[in-house]
N, C-alpha and C positions, 0 to 999 in steps of 0.2 A: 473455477471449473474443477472438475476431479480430478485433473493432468493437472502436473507442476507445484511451487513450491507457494506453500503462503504465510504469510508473518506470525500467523495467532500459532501460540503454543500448544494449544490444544481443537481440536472440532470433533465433537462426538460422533462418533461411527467412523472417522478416521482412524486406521490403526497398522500396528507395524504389523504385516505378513508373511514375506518370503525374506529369510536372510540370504539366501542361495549369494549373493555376490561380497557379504561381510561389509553392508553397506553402513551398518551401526557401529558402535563401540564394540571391543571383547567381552565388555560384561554382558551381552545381550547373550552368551550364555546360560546365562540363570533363569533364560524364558522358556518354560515348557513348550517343546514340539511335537509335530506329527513323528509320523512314523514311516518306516518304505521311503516310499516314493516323494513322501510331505517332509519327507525328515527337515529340513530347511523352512519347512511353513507354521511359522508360529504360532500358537494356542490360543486365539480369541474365541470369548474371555478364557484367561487364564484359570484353567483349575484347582479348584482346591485341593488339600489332601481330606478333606473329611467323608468318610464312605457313604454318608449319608444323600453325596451330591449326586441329582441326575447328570450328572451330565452326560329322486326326483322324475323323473319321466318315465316310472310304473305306467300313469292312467292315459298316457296318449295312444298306446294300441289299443284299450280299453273301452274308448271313450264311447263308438257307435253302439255297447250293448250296456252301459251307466245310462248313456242317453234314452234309451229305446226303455229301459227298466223304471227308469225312473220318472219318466217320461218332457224331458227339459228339453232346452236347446243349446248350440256350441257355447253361448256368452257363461250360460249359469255354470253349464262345463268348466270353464274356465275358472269360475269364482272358487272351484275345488282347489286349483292351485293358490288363487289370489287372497282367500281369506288365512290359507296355510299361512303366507308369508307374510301375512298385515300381523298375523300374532306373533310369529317370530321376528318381526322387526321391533314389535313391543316389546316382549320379553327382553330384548336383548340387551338390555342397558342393566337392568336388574342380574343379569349373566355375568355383566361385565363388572359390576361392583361387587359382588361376591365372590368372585374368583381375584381380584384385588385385594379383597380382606384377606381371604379365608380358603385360596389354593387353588388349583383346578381339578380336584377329585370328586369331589362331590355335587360339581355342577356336571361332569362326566358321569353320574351315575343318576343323576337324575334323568338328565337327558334323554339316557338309552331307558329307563321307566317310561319314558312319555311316549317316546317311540313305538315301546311294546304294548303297550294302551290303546295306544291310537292304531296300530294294527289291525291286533283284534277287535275292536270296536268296526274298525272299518270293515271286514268282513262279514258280523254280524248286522250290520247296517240295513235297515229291512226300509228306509226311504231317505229321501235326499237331502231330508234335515238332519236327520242322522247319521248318515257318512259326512253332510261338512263338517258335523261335531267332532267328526272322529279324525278328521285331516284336520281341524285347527288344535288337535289336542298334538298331534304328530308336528303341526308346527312348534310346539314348545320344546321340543327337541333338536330344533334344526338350526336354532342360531348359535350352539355350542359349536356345531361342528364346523359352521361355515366361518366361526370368527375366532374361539380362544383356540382348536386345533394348531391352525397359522402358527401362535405364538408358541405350542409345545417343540416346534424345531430349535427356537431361538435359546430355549431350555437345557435339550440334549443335545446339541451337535454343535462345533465352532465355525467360522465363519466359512472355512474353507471346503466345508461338508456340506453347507445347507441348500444349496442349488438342488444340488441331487436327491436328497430328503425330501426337502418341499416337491419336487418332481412327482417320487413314493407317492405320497402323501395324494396329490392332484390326481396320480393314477386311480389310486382307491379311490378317490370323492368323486369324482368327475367320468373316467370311464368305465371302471368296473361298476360302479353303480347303474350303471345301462344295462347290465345285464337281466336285471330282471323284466326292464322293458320288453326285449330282444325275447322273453320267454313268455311273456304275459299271455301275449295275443294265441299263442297256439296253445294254451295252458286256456283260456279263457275259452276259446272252440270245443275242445275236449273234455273240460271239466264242469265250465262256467267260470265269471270272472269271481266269486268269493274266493275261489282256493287259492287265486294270486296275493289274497293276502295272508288265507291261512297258512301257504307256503313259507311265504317272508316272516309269518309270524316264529317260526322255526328259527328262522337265519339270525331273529334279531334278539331272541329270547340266550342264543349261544352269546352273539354278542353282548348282551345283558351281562352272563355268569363271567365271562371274560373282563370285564371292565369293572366286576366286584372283587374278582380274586388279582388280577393284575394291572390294572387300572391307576398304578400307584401314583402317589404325588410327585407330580417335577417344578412345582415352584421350589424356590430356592433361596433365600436370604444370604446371598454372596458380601463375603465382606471388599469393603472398598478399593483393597490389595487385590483382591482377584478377580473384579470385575472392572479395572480398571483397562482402559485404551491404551497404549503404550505406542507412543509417537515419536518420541523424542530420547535424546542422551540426557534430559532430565527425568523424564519419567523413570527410564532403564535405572538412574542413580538411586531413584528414590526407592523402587523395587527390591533393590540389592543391599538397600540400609535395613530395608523391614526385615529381610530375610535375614538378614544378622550374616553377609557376606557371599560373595557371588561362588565362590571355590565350593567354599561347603555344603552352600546349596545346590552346582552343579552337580557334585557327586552323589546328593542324595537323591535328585531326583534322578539321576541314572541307573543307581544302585534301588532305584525303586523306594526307597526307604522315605517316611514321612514321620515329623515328633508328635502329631497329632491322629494320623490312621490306630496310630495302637491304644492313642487315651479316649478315642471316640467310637463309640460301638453302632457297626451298624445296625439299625432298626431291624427288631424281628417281624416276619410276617405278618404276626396278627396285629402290629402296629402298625404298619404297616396300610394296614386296609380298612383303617378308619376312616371315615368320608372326611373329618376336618383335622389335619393334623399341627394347627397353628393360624398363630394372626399372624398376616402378613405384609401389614400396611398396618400406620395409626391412624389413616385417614376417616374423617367421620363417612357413612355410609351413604348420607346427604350429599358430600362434595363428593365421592366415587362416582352419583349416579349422572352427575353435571359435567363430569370428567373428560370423557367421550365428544360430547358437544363441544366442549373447548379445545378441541384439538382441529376444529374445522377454519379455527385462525389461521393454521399455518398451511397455505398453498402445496405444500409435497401430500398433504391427507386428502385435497382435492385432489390433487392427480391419481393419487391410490387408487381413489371412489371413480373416479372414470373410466381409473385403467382396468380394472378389473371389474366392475358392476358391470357396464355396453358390453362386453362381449358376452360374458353369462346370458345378461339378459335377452340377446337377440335368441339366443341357443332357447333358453327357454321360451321363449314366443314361439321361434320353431317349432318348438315339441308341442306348443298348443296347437297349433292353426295344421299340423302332417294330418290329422283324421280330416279335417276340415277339406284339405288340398285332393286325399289322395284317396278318399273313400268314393268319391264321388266320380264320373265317366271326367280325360277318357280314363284312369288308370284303375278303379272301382276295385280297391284292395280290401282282401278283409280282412279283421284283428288277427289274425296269423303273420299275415302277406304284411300289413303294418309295423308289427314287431321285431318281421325280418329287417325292416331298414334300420335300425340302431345295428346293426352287422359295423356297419360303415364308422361310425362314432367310435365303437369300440376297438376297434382294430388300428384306426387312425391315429386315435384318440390318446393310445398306448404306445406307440412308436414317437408321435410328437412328445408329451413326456418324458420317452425317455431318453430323447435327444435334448430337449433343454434343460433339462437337473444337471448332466454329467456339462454340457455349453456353458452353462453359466459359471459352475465352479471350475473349470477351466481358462474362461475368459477373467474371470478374476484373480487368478493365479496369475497369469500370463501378463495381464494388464499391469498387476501390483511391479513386476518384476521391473517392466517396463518404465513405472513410476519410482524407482530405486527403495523398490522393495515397500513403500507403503498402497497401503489397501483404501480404496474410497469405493462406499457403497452403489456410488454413481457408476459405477464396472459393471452392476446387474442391468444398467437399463436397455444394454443394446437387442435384449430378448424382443422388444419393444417391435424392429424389424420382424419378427415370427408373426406376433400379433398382425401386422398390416398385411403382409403376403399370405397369410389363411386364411386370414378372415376376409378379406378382398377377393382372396381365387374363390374360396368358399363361397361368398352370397352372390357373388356376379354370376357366377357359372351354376347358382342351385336353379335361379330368377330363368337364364340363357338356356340351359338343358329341357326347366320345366316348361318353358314354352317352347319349346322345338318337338316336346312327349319322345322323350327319349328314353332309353332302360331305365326302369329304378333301382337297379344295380349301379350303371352309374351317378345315378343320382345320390344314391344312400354313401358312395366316395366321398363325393363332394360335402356330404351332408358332415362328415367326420372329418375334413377340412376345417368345416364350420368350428364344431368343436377343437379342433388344434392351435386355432387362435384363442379359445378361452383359455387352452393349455397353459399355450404362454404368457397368457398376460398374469394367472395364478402365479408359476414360477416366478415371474419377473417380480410382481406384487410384492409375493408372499418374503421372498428371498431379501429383496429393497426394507422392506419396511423393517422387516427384524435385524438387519443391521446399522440401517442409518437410526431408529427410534427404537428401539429394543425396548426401554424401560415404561413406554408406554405401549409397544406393540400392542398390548388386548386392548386397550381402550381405541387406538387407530385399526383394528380389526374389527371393532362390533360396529363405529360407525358406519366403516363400510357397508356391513350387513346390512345394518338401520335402513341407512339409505337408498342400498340396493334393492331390498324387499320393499322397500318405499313404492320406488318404480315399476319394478313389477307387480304391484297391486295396482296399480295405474296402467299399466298398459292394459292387462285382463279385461280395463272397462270397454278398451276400444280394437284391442287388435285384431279379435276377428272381423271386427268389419272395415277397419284399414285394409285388410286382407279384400276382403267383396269389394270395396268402391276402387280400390286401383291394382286390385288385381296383383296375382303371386310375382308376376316379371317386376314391375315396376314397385312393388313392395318391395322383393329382394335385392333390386339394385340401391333405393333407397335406403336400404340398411346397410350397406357394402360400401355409400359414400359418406354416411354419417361417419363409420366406424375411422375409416380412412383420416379421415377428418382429425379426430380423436388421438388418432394416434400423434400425431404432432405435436400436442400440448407435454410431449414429453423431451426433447429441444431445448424447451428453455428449463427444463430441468434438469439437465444434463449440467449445464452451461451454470444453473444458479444454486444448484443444490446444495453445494458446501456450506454456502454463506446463508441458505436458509437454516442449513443443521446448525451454524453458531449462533445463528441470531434468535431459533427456538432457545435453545441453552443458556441465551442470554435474558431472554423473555422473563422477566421478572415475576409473572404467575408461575410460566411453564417449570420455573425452577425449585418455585412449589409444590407444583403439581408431579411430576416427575420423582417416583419413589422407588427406588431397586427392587427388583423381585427377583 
């Protein structure tokens, strides 16, 4: 279990974190800490001194004047989303072995290229074969964000920060990305719906020059002294031999002072902003691309793929089938009145956020303390409760409201309930994986993707009309008891997860596979 004590000397993603009650030896000294408030919370992983270390629903307000333009119906509507995500779940293995090799910079700048491409292309789109060209070119951009991002917290910030980071993180990907939905529909009345992309093409053309000039590398080639778990009064020993003595090392790192900052320079800017700045694995590019796949042996990467795909995904079906629902009597909204209901999402959407980033690194502090000061990754999962009470008030009550034809004010609430269970299960995800599996984090984030976008190009075939034959009540309830459902499968990982983290580490491929970055 995550509670209590257990024989093995070591489990990766176990590690020591709150010293606050002097539950180690004295030399646990010589581990670099927080600061303020953390000053007692240990530095997972341990820093180095080297300066060099770092340490989607635009087209649903859209859709009845695409439709009417182009002249199609809801299903092919829908393939604008479905084929997006059939090529970013391709792409995404090719993503994930290049960023293995060769960093996460220059998959970061390709990305935002594809993006700007596919923008403008989509704007220019003068028929409907040509705007999906231009959305599956926008999907070769999408599986950067949705899977190595994840792994850029586990990069820059240590264990004790990352709740709240990934939180960040969920905000920007998840709500403020809604924003431009919430503008489309009265931007698309007034202007026509092209300027919604020429607009965006703006927003992402900045983001483009920002992710060239600042975009920098945070892979990292940690040597085995600092990126080591520190468990134990053997570990702490052995830390303290490297260092050539605990005394001296405490005082240096007090005194700020390191024997390597002053003979290692850091990287000048224009080095800085080279798309590849090193190999970072010797693995051949062959077993990087198989890599991913192999990680679906171990039961915690299934749980990831449930725990966080279902919720997304119901989110996204919603956003397909709202023109579908709500353009038609009684509520007969138009792409203005449609755009206003992302109000709800985002507002929601922002507070759940940033109640679980600051929840979870606090319940992990708290929990460690509780566990005499050591940390198990199993402490992120109680976010998991978030998940079930959102996303349960969420579809129960969008299904109950929307057959009763009640405000869509209230409804648009509910509807960013919706989303505040995908909140959590991101934070939970995101937070869990990067600590219990860090060293493979990007390959356990792009399967997810894979797989995610899998589903979602599957459903596209049939959700609108799952929608028609049983209707929005009985659709949304049945997505409110699947979800429910789902969340349970997190139980027995609560209860099993350590002994899966040893038995990975013990896994005689997985110890192959398994390369520090």
């Amino acid at each position: 279990m995550a509670f209590g004590k257990d024989r093995d000397a070591h489990v990766p993603g176990t590690s020591l974190l709150d010293v606050h009650e002097q539950v180690i030896a004295d030399h646990s000294r010589i581990l670099k800490k927080g600061t303020g408030r953390n000053r007692h919370v240990v530095l997972v992983p341990q820093p180095s001194d080297d300066p060099n270390d770092p340490f989607g629903p635009t087209l649903s307000p859209i859709a009845v004047p695409l439709i009417t333009e182009f002249k199609i119906d809801f299903t092919k509507f829908s393939y604008l989303s479905g084929y997006c995500l059939l090529i970013t779940e391709a792409v995404g293995i090719f993503i994930a072995a290049g960023t293995r090799k060769y960093g996460k910079r220059h998959g970061l700048i390709f990305s935002m290229v594809c993006a700007f491409i596919g923008v403008l292309w989509g704007a220019a789109a003068k028929s409907y074969s040509s705007f999906l060209g231009a959305r599956m070119v926008q999907g070769l951009s999408m599986a950067y964000f949705e899977s190595v991002v994840y792994a850029f917290i586990g990069d820059l910030y240590f264990v004790h920060e990352r709740g709240t980071r990934t939180a960040v993180f969920v905000i920007m990907y998840q709500s403020l990305s809604n924003i431009p939905a919430l503008v489309a529909g009265k931007m698309t009345e007034n202007m026509g719906w092209r300027w919604v992309f020429w607009i965006l093409s703006i927003f992402v053309g900045i983001g483009l020059l920002l992710a060239i000039f600042f975009g920098w590398e945070v892979a990292y080639n940690r040597e085995a002294l600092e990126a080591s778990e520190i468990t134990t009064d053997e570990d702490l020993a052995r830390v303290e031999e490297l260092k050539g003595g605990a005394a001296q090392t405490f005082e240096s790192v007090e005194r700020g002072e390191t024997s390597r900052s002053s003979s290692t320079p850091r990287q000048s800017l224009i080095a800085r902003m080279a798309p590849v700045q090193g190999v970072y694995s010797n693995d051949s590019l062959f077993k990087l691309l198989i890599t991913p796949f192999l990680t679906l042996v171990n039961p915690a990467v299934i749980w990831a793929i449930i725990t966080l795909a279902f919720p997304v995904l119901w989110l996204v079906g919603l956003s397909l089938v709202i023109a579908q629902i709500f353009a038609g009597p009684p509520y007969s909204l138009n792409p203005t009145q449609l755009g206003y209901m992302w109000a709800g999402p985002i507002v929601v959407g922002f507070i759940t956020s940033a109640v679980a980033g600051p929840m979870s690194d606090w319940s992990a502090k708290w929990l460690s303390r509780r566990n005499g000061g050591k940390y198990e990754p199993e402490f992120r999962l109680y976010l998991v409760l978030g998940i079930a009470v959102f996303c349960g008030l969420g579809y129960y009550l969008f299904g109950y409201l929307f057959s009763k034809g009640v405000s869509v004010v209230a409804i648009s609430v509910i509807f960013g309930f919706a989303l505040g269970g995908a909140q959590f299960s991101a934070v939970c995800v995101g937070s869990y994986v990067n600590d219990a599996y860090q060293n493979i984090g990007v390959e356990i984030f792009i399967i997810i993707m894979v797989v995610k976008n899998f589903l979602f190009y599957g459903f596209t075939q049939f959700i609108n009309e799952w929608v028609v034959v049983q209707g929005p009540k009985i659709f949304f309830y049945t997505v409110g008891g699947i979800q429910l459902a789902l969340c349970c499968f997190t139980i027995p990982l609560y209860v099993y997860g350590k002994r899966l983290r040893l038995w990975w580490h013990r896994l005689p491929y997985a110890q192959r596979l398994i390369a520090k970055v």
